[in-house]
C-alpha positions in Angstrom: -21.3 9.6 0.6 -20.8 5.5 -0.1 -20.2 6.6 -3.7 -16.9 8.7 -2.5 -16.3 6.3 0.3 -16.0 3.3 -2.9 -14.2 5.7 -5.6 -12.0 6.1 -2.8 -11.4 2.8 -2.1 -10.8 2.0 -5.5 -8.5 4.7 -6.2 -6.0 3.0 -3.2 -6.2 -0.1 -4.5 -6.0 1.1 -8.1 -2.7 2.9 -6.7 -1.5 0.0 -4.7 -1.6 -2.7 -7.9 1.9 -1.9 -8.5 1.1 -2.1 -12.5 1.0 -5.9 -12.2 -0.2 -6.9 -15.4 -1.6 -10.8 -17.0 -1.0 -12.0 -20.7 -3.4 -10.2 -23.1 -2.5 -6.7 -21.0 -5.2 -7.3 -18.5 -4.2 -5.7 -14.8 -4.2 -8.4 -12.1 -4.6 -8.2 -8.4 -1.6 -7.6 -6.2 -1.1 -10.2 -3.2 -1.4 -7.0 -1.2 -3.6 -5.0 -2.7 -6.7 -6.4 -0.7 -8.2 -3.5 1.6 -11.4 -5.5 2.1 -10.9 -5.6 5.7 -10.3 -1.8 6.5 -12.5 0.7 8.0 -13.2 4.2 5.7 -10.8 5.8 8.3 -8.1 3.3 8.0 -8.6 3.4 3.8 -8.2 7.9 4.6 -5.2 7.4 6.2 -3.3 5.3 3.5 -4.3 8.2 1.4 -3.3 10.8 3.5 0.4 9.4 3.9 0.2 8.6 -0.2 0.8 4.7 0.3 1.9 3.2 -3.0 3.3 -0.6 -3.8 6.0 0.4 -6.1 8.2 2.9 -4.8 9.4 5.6 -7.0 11.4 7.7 -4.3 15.0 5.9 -4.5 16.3 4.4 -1.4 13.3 4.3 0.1 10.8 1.4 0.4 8.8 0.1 2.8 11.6 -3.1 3.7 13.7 -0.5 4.7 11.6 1.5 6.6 11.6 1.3 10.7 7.8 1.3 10.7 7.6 -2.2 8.5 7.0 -5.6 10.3 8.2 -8.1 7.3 6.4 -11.1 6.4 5.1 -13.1 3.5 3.4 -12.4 0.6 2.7 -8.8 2.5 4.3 -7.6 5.7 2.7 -4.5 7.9 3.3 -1.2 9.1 3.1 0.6 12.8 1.6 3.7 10.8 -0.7 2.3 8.1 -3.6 -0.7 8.8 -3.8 -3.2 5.8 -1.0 -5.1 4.0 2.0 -3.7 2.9 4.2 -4.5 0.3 7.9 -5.1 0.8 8.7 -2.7 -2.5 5.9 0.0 -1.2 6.4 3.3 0.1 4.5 6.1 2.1 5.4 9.5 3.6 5.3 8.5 6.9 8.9 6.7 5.8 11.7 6.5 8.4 14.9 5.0 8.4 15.7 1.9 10.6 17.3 2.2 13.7 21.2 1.2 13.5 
């Protein structure tokens, strides 16, 4: 089980680098791409709601979701434990109230 539980983990936080890359094509750490402090259960539900850094869905990013609470380098959401990333997205997006 604490093998799944830590391919798991890493799969997240694989997902959640955003494709941030150092000179010599080495992948570097996003500012919000440490889970350290979640529990399995929080780590299941960013997978379950498919919680990424980068957005692909246009429109539609975590800054301009109603479930984001901004702040620097990484804000949070209502939905998802952990940091969040301005540019990020999940499924769990919903539109800010005018």
């Amino acid at each position: 089980m604490m093998i799944g539980l830590a391919a798991s983990a890493a799969g997240v936080v694989a997902a959640c680098d955003g494709g941030a890359k150092k000179a010599g094509g080495a992948k570097k750490a996003s500012a919000c791409a440490d889970l350290s402090g979640l529990t399995p259960a929080d780590i299941k539900v960013r997978e379950q709601l498919a919680y990424v850094e980068a957005s692909k869905v246009e429109g539609k990013n975590c800054a301009n979701c109603g479930l984001f609470k901004a702040a620097k380098p990484c804000g949070s959401c209502t939905v998802i434990k952990g940091p969040i990333a301005e540019k990020g997205y999940c499924t769990a997006w919903a539109p800010k109230a005018a």
